[in-house]
Phi, psi and omega in degrees: 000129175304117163251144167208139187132002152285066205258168182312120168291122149288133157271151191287189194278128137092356179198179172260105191295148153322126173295114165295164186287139166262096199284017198259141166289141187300147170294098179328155186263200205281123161279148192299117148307139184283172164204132168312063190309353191266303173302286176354298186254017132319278175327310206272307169338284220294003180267298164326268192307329159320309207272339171265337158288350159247039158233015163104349183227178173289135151306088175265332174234153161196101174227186180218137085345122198253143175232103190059253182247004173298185152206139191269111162266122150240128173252131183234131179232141200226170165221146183290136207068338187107157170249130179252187156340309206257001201261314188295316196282318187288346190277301189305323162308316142002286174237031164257333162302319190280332221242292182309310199310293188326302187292343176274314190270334197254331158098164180339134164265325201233109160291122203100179167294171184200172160216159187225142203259151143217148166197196202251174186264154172306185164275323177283057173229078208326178189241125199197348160262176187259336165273354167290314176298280166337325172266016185239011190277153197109306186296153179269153195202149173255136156211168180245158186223126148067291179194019173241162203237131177221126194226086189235186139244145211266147200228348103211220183166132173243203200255002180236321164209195188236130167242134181257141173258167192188158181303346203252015182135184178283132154251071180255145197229127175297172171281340179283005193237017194240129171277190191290131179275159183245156151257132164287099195279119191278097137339307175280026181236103163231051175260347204260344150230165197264144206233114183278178202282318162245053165276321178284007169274324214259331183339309178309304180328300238278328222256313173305315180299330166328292179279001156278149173310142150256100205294122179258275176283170170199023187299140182281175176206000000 
């Protein structure tokens, strides 16, 4: 280990002198670049969304972060039917090429290192587009419609509404009139998959993994 801030004690006339203070100041270390994060994900959007859109799927999220000395791009991307494992690994290849492109024509997009995320959205991602209500139909949801709290499943959803079914009846709704819906994870619902002779071990896992992102990339930069 280096120590600084010591220095060689002289000694005086007949004994051994006190290390003097080294009063000279440590020299600042390498400073953090700022970085405008608002132009930044402006910047990365206008890069991004092509490129998730000609592989087919949406831009749903895009943020940046800082983690130490790093800066975090997470990206989440979704599709009618879902996004799997191998659409998410090509879609992130995808815009990490693009992301190189962008910086060979363009001079740095991020100062300093990054790593870049890319995954699909949780259950807990709230529902607030009209293809979000589309891709959740079947699944049960909480929401408030108008000045009321509803709790149903939705049964169907266009590009103009929602129709919920609820104990208390048929709901249909506009989007202007629905704050953000939560989906309601059914534990007790296994009618959606056929269950092999060890299958029913791993059921709990699966249904916990549900609500997690599915984390793909970690690329360093």
């Amino acid at each position: 280990m280096t120590q600084r801030g010591r220095g060689a004690g002289r000694s005086g006339p007949g004994g051994r002198g006190a290390a003097a203070p080294d009063r000279r100041r440590p020299s600042p270390g390498p400073q953090r670049p700022r970085v405008d994060t608002v132009a930044l994900r402006a910047r990365l959007e206008s890069i991004v969304t092509p490129v998730v859109a000609d592989a087919g799927c949406d831009l749903e999220d895009l943020t940046v972060s800082r983690a130490g000395r790093r800066q975090i791009i997470r990206i989440l991307v979704d599709a009618d039917g879902g996004v799997g494992l191998d659409a998410i690994a090509e879609v992130s290849r995808a815009i990490s090429a693009a992301l190189d492109a962008a910086e060979e024509t363009g001079g740095e997009l991020v100062p300093g290192e990054y790593q870049l995320e890319v995954s699909s959205p949780g259950v807990d991602r709230p529902l607030t587009q009209p293809r979000h209500w589309r891709r959740n139909v079947g699944r049960l949801v909480q929401v408030t419609a108008g000045d009321r709290q509803v709790t149903g499943r939705i049964t169907a959803a266009d590009e103009d509404g929602v129709v919920i079914d609820t104990a208390k009846g048929i709901v249909e709704a506009e989007y202007a009139q629905l704050g953000p819906g939560k989906v309601q994870i059914e534990f007790n619902r296994v009618d959606e998959a056929e269950f092999g002779p060890d299958d029913e071990e791993d059921d709990e896992d699966d249904l916990d993994d549900e609500e997690d992102d599915e984390e793909v990339e970690g690329e360093e930069r």
